[in-house]
C-alpha positions in Angstrom: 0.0 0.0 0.0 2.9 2.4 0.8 3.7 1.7 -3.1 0.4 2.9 -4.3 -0.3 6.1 -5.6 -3.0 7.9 -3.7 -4.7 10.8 -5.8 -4.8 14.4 -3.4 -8.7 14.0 -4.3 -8.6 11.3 -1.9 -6.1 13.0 0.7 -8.2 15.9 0.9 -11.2 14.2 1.3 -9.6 12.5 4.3 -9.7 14.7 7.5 -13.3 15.5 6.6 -14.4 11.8 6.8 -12.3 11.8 10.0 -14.3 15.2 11.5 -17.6 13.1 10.4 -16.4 9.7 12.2 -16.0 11.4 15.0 -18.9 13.5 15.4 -20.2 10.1 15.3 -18.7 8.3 18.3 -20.0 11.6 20.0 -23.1 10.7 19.0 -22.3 6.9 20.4 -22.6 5.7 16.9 -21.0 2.6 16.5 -21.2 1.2 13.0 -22.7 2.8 9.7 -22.9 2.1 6.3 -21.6 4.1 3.5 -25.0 5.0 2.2 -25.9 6.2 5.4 -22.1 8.0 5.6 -22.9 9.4 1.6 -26.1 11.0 3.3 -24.5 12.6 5.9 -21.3 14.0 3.7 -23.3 14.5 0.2 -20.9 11.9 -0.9 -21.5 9.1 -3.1 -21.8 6.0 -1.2 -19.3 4.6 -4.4 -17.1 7.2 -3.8 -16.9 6.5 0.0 -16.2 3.1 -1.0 -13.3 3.4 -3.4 -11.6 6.4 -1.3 -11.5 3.3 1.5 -10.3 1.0 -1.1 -7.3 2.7 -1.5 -6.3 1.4 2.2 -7.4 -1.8 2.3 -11.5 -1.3 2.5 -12.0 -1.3 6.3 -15.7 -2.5 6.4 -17.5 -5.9 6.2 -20.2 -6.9 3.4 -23.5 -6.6 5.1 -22.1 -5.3 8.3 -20.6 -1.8 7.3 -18.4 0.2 9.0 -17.1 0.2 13.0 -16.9 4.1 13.3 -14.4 3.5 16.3 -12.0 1.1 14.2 -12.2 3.0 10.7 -11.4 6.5 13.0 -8.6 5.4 14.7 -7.5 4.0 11.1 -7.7 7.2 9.2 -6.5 8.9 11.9 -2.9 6.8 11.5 -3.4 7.2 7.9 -3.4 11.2 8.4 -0.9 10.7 10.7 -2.3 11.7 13.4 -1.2 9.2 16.3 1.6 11.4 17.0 2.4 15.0 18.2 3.7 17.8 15.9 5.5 20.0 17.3 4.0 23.5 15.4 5.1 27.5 16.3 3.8 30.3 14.5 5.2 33.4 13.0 3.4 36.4 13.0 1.2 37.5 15.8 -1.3 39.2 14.2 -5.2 38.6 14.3 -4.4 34.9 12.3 -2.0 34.3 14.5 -3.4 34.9 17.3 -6.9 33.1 15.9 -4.7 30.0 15.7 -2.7 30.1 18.8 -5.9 29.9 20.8 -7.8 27.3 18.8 -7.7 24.4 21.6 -9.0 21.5 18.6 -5.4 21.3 17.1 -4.1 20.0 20.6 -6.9 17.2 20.1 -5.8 16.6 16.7 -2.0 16.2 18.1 -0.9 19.6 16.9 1.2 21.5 19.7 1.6 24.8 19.4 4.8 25.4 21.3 5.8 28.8 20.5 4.6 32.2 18.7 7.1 34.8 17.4 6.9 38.2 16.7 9.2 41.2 15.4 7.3 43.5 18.5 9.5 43.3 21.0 7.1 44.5 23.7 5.1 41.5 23.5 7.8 39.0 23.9 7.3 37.1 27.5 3.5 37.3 26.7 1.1 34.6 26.3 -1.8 33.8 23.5 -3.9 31.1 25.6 -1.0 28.8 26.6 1.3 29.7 23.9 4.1 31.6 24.8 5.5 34.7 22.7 8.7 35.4 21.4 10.8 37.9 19.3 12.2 37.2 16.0 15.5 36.9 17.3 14.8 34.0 19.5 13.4 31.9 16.6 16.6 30.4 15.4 17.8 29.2 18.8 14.7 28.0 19.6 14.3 25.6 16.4 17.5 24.2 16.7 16.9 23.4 20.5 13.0 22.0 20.1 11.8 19.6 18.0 9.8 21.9 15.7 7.9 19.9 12.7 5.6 22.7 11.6 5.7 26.5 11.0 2.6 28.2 10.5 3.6 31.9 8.5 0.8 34.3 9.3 2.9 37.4 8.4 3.0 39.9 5.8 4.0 38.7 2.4 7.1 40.6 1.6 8.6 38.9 5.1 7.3 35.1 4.1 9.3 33.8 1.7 12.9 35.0 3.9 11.7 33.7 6.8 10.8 30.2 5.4 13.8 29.9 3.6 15.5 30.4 7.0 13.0 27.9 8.8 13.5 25.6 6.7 17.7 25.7 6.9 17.2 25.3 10.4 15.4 22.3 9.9 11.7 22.9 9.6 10.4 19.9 7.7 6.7 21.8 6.6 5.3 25.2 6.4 1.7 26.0 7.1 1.5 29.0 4.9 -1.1 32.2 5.3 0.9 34.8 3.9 -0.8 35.2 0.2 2.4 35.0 -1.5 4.2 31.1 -3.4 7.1 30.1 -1.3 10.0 28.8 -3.3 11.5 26.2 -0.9 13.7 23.1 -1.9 11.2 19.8 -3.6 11.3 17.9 -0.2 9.5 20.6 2.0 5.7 20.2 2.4 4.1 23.7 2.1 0.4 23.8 2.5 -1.0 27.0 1.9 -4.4 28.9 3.0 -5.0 31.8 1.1 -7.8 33.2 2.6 -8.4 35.7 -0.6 -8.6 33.0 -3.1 -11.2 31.3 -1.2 -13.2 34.1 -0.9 -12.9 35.0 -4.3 -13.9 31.3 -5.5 -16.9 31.8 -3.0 -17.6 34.7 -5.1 -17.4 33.5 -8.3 -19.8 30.7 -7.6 -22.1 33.3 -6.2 -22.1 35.0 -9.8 -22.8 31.7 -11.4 -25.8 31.1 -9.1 -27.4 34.6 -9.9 
């Protein structure tokens, strides 16, 4: 399976089967079907099937699927069943938004440490996330097991500071800033351009009307 090609389609479509699975156990759910999974998500049932498929299936003919079993699954498949260690760059309103955000701590994400060029805010705390200065971030990489770095800054400043995250050993940047990052093939760069999502929420609006 490790072999296999896996389409992003599917990866994408992964964490929101995993939100779905476990609003179910919430609900002390304990096994459904994909039809009844397709109703819920306003995915096809086929779909749900061959999106599984790709793993191994997980479910039983005639019995479905154990919610517990196929959460904790595509949980390890999202890698999930381990902590990332995550700090954030820019404290700003996204920043900030993000630091206080308890579900990443559920989800495994730890966000250790928050840096800012305003110096008068260093020794500060967003929730339970310390702040720090600028300064402080190179020492503090190489010393701490940091796995993610979340860039909510402005976009002239991104693409410096990622290339130095990154040469101190930061494997994958979460990126806000609305700018491309032009980082060596074997770092994982997920970006969330908030503008672009409102303005594909706004084209669809003009093709409704």
């Amino acid at each position: 399976m490790s072999d296999k090609f896996i389409s992003r389609a599917v990866i994408k479509r992964l964490p929101r089967y995993y939100r779905y699975l476990g609003e179910l156990m919430e609900n002390n759910i304990e096994r459904i079907s994909s039809k009844e999974l397709s109703e819920r998500m306003k995915v096809t049932a086929s779909q749900i099937r061959q999106d599984f498929n790709n793993f191994g299936g997980f479910g039983q003919q005639g019995y479905g699927y154990n919610v517990e079993y196929l959460y904790t699954e595509i949980g390890k498949i999202l890698g999930l069943t381990k902590t990332h260690n995550v700090i954030i760059v820019g404290a700003g309103n996204v920043g900030r938004a993000l630091a206080n955000y308890a579900d990443f701590g559920k989800r495994g994400f730890v966000f250790t440490a928050l840096f800012d060029i305003d110096i008068s805010l260093k020794g500060t705390k967003v929730g339970d996330c310390p702040v720090f200065h600028v300064d402080d971030m190179e020492s503090y990489v190489k010393e701490n097991d940091v796995e993610i770095a979340a860039l909510t800054l402005p976009k002239n400043n991104a693409p410096e500071i990622a290339a130095k995250l990154v040469s101190w050993g930061v494997d994958a940047i979460w990126n806000f800033a609305p700018v491309d990052l032009n980082l060596p093939d074997d770092v994982l760069v997920e970006n969330v351009h908030l503008a672009e999502s409102l303005m594909r929420l706004s084209y669809r609006i003009k093709e409704k009307d």
